[in-house]
Each structure stands twice: as C-alpha cells, then as structure tokens.
C-alpha positions in Angstrom: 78.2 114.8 113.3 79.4 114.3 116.7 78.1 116.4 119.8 81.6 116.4 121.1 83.1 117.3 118.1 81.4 118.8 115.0 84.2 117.7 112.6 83.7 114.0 113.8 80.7 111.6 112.7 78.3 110.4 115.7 79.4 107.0 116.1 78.2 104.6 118.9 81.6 103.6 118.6 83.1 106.9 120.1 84.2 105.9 123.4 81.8 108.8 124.9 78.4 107.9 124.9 77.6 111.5 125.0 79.1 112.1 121.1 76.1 111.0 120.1 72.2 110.5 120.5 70.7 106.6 120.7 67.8 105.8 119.7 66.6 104.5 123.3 68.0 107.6 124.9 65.4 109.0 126.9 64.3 112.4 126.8 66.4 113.7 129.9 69.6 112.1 127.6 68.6 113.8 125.0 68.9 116.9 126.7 71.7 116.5 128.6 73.9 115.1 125.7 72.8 118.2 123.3 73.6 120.9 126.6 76.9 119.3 127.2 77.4 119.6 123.1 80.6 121.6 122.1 80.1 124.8 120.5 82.8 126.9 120.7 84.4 130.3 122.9 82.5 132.6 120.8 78.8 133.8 122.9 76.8 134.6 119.3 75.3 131.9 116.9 76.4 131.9 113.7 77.1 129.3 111.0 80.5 129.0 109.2 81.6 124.9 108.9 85.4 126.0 108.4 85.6 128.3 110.9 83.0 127.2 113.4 82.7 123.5 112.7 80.5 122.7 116.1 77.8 125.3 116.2 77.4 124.9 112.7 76.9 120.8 113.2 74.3 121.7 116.0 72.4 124.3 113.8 72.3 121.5 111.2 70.7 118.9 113.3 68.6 121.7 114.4 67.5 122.7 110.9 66.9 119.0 109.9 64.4 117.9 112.2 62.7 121.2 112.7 62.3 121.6 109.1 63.5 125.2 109.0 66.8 127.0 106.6 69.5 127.9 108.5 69.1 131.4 108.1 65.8 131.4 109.7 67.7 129.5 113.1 70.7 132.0 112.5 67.8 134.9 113.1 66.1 133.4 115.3 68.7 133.0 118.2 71.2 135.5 117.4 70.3 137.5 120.3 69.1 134.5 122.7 72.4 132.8 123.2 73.9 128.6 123.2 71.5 127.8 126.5 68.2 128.5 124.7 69.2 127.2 121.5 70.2 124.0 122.8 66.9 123.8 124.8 65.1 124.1 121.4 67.5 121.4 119.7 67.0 118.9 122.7 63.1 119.7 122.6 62.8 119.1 119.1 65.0 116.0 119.6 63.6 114.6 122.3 59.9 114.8 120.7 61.6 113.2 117.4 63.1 110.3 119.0 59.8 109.5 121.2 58.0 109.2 117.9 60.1 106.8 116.6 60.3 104.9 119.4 57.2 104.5 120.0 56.7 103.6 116.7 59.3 101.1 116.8 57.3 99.2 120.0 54.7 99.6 118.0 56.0 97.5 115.1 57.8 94.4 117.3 54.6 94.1 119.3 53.0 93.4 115.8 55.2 91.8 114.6 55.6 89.7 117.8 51.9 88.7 117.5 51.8 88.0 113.5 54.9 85.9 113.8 54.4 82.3 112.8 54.8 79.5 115.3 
C-alpha cells in the first residue's frame, strides 16, 4: 500500500515518487521515503485497518519482510514511538532491497556474458 496513503496501492504511477519504494532506491531513499510515511495524529502504535488504515499498512510491510506476526511488532514498539519503528521498517527495507539488487546485477552480468552473438 502506499506510504502516503495506507488506503492506496504503491504505484510508480502515483505522481509522488515518495508513495512508494523502487527497486533502485538506495538505501538513504529507502529511509527517507518510510520516515516521511503517513501514520496518523495518534503517538501509540497499534493496528486497526478501518480505523487506522496507515500505521496498519506500515506494520504490514514491517511484518512481511521481517518475518514476524503483528502482535509481536504491536508489543514490541508500543512504548518506543513512530521514529524508532520507522528506523526498524527502513532498516529492514533497505537490507531487503540491497539483496535483491545485487542479485539482480548478478543475473544481467550472467546473462550478459552467456548471451549468444
């Protein structure tokens, strides 16, 4: 979902290139993207999509890559606030994306090499 707004898909479409996360973003996007993300004027994390649509979307990303429930995120920041939270999320992000990239290089230079004249 967008970072902008957590009823929204990302979409590289979005006229703000900070609703969502490339896949060349570097590491320093990453993070600023995911600290400018909406949340919402309440200071506590907590996860209700109805009622709080764009902490929920954040916790979700969060839970996806890091591999942990949502209850376990809930818990684990309920007393630590959006700015350490988001450093986590962008963190975890970051390290995701810099896998797959590198990856990815990894696969056009073979492929790049293998191809066929």
């Amino acid at each position: 979902m967008s970072l902008k707004d957590g009823r929204n898909k990302m979409s590289k479409s979005d006229p703000s290139d900070s609703s969502c996360i490339n896949l060349n973003d570097s590491a320093e996007q990453i993070y600023q993207k995911i600290k400018k993300a909406k949340s919402d004027h309440l200071t506590y994390i907590s996860y209700d999509h109805a009622a709080r649509p764009k902490i929920s979307n954040l916790i979700d990303i969060y839970a996806s890559l890091a591999g942990k429930h949502i209850d376990q995120i809930i818990l684990e920041y309920q007393y630590q606030g959006f700015a350490k939270f988001k450093q986590d999320l962008a963190e975890t992000r970051s390290f995701i994306l810099e896998l797959i990239s590198l990856n990815r290089h990894s696969c056009f230079k073979k492929l790049k090499k293998h191809r066929l004249p």
